[in-house]
Backbone as CSV, one residue per row, in Angstrom:
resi,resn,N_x,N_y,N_z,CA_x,CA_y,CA_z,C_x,C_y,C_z
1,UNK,7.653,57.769,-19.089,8.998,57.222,-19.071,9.012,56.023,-18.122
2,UNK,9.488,54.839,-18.651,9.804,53.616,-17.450,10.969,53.628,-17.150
3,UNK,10.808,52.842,-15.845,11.911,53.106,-15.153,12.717,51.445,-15.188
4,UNK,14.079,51.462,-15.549,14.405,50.464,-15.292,15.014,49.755,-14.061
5,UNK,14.457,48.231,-13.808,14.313,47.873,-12.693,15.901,47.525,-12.112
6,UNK,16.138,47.646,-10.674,17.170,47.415,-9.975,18.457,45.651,-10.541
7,UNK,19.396,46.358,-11.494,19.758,45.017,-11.286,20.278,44.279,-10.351
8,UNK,20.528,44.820,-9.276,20.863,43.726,-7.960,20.125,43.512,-7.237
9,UNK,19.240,43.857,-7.364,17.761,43.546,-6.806,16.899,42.194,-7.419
10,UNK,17.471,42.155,-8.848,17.085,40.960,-9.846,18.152,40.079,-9.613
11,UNK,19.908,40.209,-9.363,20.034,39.099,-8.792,20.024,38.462,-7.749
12,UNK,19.720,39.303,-6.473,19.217,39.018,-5.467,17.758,38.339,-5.343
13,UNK,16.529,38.162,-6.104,15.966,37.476,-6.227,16.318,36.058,-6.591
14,UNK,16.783,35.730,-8.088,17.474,34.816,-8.159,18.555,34.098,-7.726
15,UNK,18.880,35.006,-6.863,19.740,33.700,-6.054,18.706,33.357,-4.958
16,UNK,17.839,34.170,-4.408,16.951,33.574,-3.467,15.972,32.469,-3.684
17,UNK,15.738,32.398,-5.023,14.847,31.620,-6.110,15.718,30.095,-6.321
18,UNK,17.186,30.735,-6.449,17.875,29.429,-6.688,17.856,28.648,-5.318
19,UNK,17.981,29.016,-4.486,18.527,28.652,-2.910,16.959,28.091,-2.346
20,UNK,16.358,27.216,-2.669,14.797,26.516,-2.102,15.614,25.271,-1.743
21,UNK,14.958,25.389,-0.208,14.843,24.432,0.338,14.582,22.826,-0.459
22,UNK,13.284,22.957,-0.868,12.976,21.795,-1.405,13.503,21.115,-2.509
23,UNK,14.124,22.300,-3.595,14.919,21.870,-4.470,15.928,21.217,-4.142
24,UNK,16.935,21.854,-3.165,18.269,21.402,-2.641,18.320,20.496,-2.101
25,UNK,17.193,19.498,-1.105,17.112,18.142,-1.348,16.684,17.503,-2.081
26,UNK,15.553,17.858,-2.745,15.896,17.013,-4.121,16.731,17.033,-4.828
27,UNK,18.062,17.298,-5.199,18.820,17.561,-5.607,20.069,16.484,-5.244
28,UNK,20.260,16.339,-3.797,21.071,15.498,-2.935,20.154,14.149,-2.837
29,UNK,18.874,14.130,-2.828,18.202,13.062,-2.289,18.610,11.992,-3.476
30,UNK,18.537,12.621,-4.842,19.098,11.692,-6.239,20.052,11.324,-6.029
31,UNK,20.793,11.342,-5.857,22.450,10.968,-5.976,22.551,9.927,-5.122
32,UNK,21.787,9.753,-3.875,22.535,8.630,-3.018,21.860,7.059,-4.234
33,UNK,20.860,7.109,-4.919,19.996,6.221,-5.841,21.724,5.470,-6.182
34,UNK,22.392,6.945,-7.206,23.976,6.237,-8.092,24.586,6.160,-6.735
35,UNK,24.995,6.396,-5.456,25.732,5.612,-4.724,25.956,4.267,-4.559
36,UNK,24.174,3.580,-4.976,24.400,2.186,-4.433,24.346,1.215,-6.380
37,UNK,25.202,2.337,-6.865,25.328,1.692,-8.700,26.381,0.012,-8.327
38,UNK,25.615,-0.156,-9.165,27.164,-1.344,-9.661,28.498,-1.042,-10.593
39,UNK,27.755,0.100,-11.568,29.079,0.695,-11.824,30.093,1.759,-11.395
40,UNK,31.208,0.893,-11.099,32.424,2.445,-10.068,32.286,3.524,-11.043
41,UNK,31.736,3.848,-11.760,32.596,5.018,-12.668,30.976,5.912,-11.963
42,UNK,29.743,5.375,-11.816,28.799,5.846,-11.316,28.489,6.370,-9.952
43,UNK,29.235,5.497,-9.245,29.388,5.826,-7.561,30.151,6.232,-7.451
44,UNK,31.689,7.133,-8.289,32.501,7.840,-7.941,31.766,9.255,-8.264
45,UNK,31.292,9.007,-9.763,30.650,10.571,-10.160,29.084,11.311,-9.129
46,UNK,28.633,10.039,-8.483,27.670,10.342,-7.585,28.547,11.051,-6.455
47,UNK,29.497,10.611,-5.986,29.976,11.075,-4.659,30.712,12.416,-4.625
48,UNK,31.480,12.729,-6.140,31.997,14.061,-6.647,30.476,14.838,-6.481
49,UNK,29.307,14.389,-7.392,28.508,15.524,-6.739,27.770,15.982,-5.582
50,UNK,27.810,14.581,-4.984,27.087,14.994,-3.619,28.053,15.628,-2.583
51,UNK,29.209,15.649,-3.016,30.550,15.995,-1.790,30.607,17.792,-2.002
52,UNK,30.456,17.820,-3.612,29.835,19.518,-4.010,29.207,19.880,-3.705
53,UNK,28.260,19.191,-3.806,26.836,19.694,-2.696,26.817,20.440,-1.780
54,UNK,27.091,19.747,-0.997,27.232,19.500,0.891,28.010,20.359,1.070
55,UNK,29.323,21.039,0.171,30.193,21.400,0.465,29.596,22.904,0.184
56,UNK,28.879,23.325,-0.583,28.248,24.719,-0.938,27.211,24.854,-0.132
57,UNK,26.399,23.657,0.634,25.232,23.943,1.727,25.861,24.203,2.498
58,UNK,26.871,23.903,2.831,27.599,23.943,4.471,27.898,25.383,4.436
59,UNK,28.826,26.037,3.436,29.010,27.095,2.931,27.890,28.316,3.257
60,UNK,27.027,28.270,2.863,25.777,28.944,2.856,25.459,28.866,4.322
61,UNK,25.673,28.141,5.352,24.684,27.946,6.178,25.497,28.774,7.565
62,UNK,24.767,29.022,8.217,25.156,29.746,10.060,24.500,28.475,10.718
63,UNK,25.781,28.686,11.724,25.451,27.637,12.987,24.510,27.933,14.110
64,UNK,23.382,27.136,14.706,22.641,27.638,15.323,22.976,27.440,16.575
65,UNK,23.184,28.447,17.760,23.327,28.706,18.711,22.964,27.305,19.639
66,UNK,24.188,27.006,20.630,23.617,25.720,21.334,22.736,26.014,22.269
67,UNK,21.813,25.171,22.683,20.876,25.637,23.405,21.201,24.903,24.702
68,UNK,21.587,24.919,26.221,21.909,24.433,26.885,20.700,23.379,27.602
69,UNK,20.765,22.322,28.402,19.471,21.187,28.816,18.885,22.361,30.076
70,UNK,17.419,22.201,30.054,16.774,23.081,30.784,16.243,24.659,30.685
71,UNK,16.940,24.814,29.365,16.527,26.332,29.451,15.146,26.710,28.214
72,UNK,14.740,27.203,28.031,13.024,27.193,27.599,13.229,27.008,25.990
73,UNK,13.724,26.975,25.145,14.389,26.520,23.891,14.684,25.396,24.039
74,UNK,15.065,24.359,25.140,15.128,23.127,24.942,13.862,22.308,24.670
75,UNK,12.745,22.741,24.844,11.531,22.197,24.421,11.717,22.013,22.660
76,UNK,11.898,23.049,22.214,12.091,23.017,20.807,12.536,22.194,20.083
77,UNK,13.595,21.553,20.717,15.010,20.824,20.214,15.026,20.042,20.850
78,UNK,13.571,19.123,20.699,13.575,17.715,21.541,14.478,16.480,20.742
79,UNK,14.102,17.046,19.274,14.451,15.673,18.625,16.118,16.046,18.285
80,UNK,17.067,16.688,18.654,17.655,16.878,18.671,18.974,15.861,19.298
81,UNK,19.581,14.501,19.102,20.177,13.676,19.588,22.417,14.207,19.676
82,UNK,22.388,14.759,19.026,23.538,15.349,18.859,24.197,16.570,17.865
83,UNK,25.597,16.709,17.866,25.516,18.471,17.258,25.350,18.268,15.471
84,UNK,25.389,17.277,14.979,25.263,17.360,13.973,24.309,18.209,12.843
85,UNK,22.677,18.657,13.774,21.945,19.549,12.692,22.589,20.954,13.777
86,UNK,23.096,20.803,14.876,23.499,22.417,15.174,24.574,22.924,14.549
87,UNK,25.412,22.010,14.197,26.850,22.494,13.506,27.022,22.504,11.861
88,UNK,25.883,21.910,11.271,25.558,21.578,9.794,24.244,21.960,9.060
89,UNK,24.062,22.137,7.810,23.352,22.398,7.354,22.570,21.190,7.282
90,UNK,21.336,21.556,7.093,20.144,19.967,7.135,20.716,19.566,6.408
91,UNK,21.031,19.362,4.725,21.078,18.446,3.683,22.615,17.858,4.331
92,UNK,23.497,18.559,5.092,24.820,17.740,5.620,24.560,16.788,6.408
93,UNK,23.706,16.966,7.958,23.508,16.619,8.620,22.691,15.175,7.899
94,UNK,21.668,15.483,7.447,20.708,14.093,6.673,21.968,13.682,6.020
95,UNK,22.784,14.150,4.886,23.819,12.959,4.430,24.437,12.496,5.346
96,UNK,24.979,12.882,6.111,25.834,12.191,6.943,25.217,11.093,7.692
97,UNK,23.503,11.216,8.397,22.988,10.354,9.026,22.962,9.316,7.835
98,UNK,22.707,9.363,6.437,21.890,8.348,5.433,23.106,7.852,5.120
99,UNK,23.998,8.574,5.153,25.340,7.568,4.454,25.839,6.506,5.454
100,UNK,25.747,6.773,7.139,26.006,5.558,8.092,25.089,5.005,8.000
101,UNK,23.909,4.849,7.703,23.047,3.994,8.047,23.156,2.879,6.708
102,UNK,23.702,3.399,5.474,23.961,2.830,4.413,25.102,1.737,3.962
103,UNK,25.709,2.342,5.373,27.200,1.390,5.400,26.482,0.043,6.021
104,UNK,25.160,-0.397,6.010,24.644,-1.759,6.547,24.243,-2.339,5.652
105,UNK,24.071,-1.592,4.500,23.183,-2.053,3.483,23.451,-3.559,3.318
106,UNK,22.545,-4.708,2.509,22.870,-5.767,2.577,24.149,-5.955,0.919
107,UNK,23.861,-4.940,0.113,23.952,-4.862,-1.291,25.631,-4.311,-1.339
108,UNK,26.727,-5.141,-2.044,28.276,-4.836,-1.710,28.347,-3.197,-2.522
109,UNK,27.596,-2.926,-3.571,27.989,-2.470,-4.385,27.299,-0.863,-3.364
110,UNK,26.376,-0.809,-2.262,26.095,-0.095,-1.559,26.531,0.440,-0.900
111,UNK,27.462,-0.450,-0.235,28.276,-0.193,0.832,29.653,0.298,0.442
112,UNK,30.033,-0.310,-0.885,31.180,0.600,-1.515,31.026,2.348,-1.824
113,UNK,29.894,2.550,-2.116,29.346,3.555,-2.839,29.203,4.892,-1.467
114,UNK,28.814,4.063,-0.415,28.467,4.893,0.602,29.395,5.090,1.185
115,UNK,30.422,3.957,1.587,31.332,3.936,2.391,32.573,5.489,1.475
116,UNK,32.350,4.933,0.564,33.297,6.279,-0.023,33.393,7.614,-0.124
117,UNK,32.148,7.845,0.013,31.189,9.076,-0.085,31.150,9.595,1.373
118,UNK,31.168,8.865,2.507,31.194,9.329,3.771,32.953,9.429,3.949
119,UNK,33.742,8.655,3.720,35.104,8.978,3.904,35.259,10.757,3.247
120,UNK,34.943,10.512,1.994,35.303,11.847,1.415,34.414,13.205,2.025
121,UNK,33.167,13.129,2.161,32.290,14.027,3.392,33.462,14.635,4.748
């Protein structure tokens, strides 16, 4: 006789399967490409999905404990410049750094694209 297998055990895999790291920036890393579109109808629908995004990583994610200057965990968290990866999920924290740095871009249609996308963030 077989036994049939746990179904919440099968969707508990798959959501663990869905939830990869590496996927989930690749995922966000595309979209900033249509931020810097020339067409608005492209850099609005880029920013609806990357704002979904961000908004279900953030969701998903626990805040990591601040680590105060001097105490033996601060070695860890050298590169650490402000609260943004302590209070955010990486893929938030990276949009948020890539979208200011984007508001320089030399390209108008870039800076529209980004600039909008960080307002709505």
């Amino acid at each position: 006789m077989s036994q049939q297998p746990n179904l919440s055990l099968q969707f508990l895999v798959l959501e663990i399967l869905e939830w990869n790291p590496c996927t989930t920036m690749a995922t966000t890393l595309s979209l900033f490409w249509n931020l810097s579109s020339a067409s608005k109808k492209e850099r609005i629908s880029a920013t609806v999905k990357l704002v979904n995004s961000l908004e279900k990583f953030q969701g998903q994610h626990t805040p990591k404990p601040e680590v105060s200057p001097g105490s033996e965990d601060d070695e860890e968290n050298v590169g650490l410049t402000d609260g943004l990866d302590i209070l955010n999920a990486h893929d938030v924290a990276y949009s948020i750094r890539r979208l200011v740095r984007g508001l320089a871009s030399p390209r108008e249609s870039s800076r529209l694209g980004f600039s909008v996308a960080l307002t709505e963030v």
